[in-house]
C-alpha positions as CSV (number, residue, x, y, z in Angstrom):
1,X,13.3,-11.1,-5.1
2,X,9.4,-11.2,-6.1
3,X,8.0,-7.6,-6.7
4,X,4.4,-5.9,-7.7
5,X,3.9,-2.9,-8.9
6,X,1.1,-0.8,-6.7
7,X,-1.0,2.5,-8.2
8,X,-2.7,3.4,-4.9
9,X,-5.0,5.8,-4.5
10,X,-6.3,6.1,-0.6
11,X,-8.6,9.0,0.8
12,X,-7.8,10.4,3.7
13,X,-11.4,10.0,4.8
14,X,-10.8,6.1,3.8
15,X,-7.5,5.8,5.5
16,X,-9.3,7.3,8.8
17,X,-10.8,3.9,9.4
18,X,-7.5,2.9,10.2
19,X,-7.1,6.0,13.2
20,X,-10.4,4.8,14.5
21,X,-9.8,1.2,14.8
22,X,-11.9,-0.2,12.0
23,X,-9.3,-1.4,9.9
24,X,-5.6,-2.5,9.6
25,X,-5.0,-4.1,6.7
26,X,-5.9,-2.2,3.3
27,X,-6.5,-4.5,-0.2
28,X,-5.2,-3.6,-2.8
29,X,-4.8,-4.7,-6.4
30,X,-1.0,-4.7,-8.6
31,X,-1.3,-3.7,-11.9
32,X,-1.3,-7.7,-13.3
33,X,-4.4,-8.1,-11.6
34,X,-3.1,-9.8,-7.7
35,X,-5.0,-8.7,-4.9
36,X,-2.4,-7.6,-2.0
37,X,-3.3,-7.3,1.7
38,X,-1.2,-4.7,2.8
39,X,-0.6,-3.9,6.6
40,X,-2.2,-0.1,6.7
41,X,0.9,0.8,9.1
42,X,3.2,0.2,6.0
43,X,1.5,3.1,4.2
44,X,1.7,5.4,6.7
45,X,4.9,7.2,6.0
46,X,3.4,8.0,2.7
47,X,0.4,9.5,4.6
48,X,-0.6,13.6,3.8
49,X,-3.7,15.7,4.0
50,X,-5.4,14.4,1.0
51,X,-4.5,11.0,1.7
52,X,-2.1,8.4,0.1
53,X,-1.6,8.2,-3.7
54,X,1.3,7.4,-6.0
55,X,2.9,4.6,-7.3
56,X,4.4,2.6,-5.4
57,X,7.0,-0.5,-5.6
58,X,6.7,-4.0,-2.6
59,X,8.9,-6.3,-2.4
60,X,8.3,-9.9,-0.7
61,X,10.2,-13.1,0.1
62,X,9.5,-16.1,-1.7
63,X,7.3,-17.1,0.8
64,X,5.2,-13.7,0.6
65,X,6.3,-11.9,3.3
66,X,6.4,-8.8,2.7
67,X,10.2,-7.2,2.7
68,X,9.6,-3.5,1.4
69,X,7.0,-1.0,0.2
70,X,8.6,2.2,-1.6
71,X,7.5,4.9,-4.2
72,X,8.3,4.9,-7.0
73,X,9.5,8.4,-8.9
74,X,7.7,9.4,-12.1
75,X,5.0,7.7,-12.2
């Protein structure tokens, strides 16, 4: 299955657009360059105080759909 790999590194100040209704989708670009259009709700398990970074792993069908988002260890 089709993979990118993510380095994302949200604010919690940027991710509060989401909380007040001004946003639900967050772009995104893989580390070859694609722009994604991730669903904010996806990256909110990965939520803390200072917001969301890490590296981070997504997995889609060959039709894009996105299958699963997880972080990656080390790096």
């Amino acid at each position: 299955m089709p993979s990118l790999i993510l380095d994302i590194a949200v604010s919690s100040d940027l991710y509060l657009a989401v909380y007040q209704g001004r946003a639900n989708r967050i772009l995104l670009r893989s580390r070859d360059g694609r722009k994604v259009s991730l669903p904010a709700a996806r990256l909110q398990p990965y939520l803390t105080h200072a917001g969301i970074h890490g590296s981070f792993e997504l997995e889609f069908s060959s039709d894009g759909k996105l299958l699963r988002l997880s972080r990656l260890t080390g790096g």
